[in-house]
N, C-alpha and C positions, 0 to 999 in steps of 0.2 A: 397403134396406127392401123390403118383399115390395111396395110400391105402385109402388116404383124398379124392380122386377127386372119385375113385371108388364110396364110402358111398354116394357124392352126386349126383352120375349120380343113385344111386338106390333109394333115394329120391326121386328123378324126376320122375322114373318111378313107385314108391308107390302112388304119389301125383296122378298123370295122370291115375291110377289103369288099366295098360297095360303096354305093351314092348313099346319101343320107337326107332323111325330111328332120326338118329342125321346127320347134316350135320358138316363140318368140315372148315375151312377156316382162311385163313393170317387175323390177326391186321396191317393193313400196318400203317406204321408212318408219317401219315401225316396229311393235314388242313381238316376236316370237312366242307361238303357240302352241300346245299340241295336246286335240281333245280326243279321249278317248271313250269310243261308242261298243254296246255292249246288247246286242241283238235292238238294234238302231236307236236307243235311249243315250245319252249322254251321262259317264259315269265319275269322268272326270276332266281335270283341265291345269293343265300346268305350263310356266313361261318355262322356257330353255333353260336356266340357272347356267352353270357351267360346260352344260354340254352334255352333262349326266344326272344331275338332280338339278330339279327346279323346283319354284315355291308350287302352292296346289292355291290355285286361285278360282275351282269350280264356284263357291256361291255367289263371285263376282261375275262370270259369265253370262250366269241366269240372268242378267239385266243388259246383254247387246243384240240385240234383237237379230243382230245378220247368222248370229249362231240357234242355230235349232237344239230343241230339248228333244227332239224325235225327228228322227230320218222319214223322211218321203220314201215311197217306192220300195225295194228291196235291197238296202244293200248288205254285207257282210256280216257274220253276226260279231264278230269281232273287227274294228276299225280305229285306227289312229288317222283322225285328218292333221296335214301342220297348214299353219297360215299366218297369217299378220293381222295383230289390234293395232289400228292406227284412227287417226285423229287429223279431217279435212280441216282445212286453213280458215274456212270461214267457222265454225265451230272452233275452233283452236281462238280463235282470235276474241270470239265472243266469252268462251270459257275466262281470258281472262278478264277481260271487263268485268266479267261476271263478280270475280275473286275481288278485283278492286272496291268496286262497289258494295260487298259485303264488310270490307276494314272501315267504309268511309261511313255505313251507316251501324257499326259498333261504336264509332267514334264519337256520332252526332248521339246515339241511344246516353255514351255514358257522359256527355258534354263535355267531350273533350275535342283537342284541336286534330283535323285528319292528317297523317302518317301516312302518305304513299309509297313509304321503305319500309312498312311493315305487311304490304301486300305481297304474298308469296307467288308473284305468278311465273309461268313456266315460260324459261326458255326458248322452247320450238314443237312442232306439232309430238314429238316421237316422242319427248319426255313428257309429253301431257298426258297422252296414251300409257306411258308406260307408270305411273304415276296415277291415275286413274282406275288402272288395271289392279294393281300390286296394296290396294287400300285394302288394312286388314276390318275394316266397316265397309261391306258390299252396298247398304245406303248410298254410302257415297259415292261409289262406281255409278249406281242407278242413276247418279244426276248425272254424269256425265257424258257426252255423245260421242260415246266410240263406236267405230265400223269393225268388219274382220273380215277379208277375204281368204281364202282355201288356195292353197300352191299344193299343194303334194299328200304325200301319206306315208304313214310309220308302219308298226305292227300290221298285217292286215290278214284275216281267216282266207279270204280270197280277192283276187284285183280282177275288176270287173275291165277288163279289156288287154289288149295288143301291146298300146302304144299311150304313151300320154294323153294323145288328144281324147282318146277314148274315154279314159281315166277322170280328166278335166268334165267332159262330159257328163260322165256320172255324178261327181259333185253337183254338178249344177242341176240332176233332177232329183239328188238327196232334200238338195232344199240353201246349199253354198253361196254364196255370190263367188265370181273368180273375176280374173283381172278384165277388165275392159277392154282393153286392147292387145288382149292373144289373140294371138293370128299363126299359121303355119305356112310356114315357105321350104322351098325346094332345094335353094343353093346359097352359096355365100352371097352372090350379088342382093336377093332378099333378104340376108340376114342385116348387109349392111344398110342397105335400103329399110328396113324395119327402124334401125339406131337414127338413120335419119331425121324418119317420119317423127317417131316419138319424142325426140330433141326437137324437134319446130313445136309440137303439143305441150312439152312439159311447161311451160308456162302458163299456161291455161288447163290444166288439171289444180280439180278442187284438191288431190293432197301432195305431199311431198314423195318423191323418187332420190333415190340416189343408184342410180343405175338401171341396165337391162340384160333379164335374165335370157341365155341361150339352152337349150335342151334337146339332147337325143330327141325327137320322137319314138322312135319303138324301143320297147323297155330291156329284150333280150341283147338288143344293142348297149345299152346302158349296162346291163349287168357284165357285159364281154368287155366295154371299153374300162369298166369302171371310175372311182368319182378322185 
């Protein structure tokens, strides 16, 4: 409840014994990522697996165009960006047509009658994505329209800023996309004023959310509150 979330954003800032600037931003719903860059080339790429190993899905990457094979600018020479492969609704939606239409024209090639329960189509945007991503034939990733936006970072030689916003920033002159609708606010009444805004838009976003993320802005804070 906003009276529940209120207590623990004053938590946060009793804990942190100061005010706090909060950053705001989309849960998109998608496959978890994390590429790792090696004096600003791309060296490899792997989904979250368990949490400790994950598959290495680098030659599938090379085909979503929002991820760079080479960093802009200067960043770190060692870099782990994390972020999200996901899959807008109107692509998601077309992908399967797409799928359909391939069983129905195998069927008429071998003259036989079409089977629209032998068309494998996906569920919902995040298993299409994920499912796209995870093909051990990167061909097949290439057809498909997946996005990636950049939230955070792993390993890093050095963090190129203060505070988040800072940090977000840099992504985006690496060469990233990041969320659309990050925004930074002062207090809870904009934190909860954020959840508002974005609940009246989520319907009108081309992909799926399930949720909104909250974050420390400055990162010495983060480190002292911890996660």
């Amino acid at each position: 409840t906003p009276e529940e979330f209120a207590a623990w954003a004053a938590k946060v800032e009793r804990d942190a014994n100061r005010p706090i600037r909060w950053l705001c931003e989309l849960k998109i719903d998608g496959l978890a990522l994390n590429l790792r860059y090696e004096r600003g080339v791309l060296v490899s790429a792997a989904t979250r697996g368990d949490g400790r190993v994950g598959e290495d899905v680098t030659p599938n990457v090379a085909h979503i165009a929002d991820i760079p094979a080479k960093l802009a600018g200067a960043p770190p020479e060692v870099l782990e960006i994390r972020g999200e492969v996901y899959m807008e609704r109107a692509a998601f939606a077309d992908l399967n047509t797409r799928l359909m239409d391939d069983v129905r024209a195998a069927a008429e090639a071998k003259g036989e009658e079409f089977d629209p329960n032998k068309a494998r189509q996906f569920a919902n945007p995040r298993n299409a994505a994920a499912g796209s991503l995870r093909q051990k034939d990167a061909s097949v990733t290439a057809k498909r329209p997946l996005r990636f936006w950049a939230h955070g970072w792993g390993a890093a030689s050095a963090v190129p800023g203060a505070t988040q916003q800072q940090v977000v920033d840099a992504l985006r002159e690496w060469g990233f996309p990041v969320s659309a609708l990050f925004r930074r606010v002062e207090d809870t009444r904009g934190l909860l004023g954020s959840y508002d805004a974005i609940g009246e838009a989520r319907p009108e976003l081309p992909y799926e959310i399930d949720g909104v993320v909250y974050k420390v802005d400055r990162l010495d804070y983060q480190q002292r509150l911890g996660f």
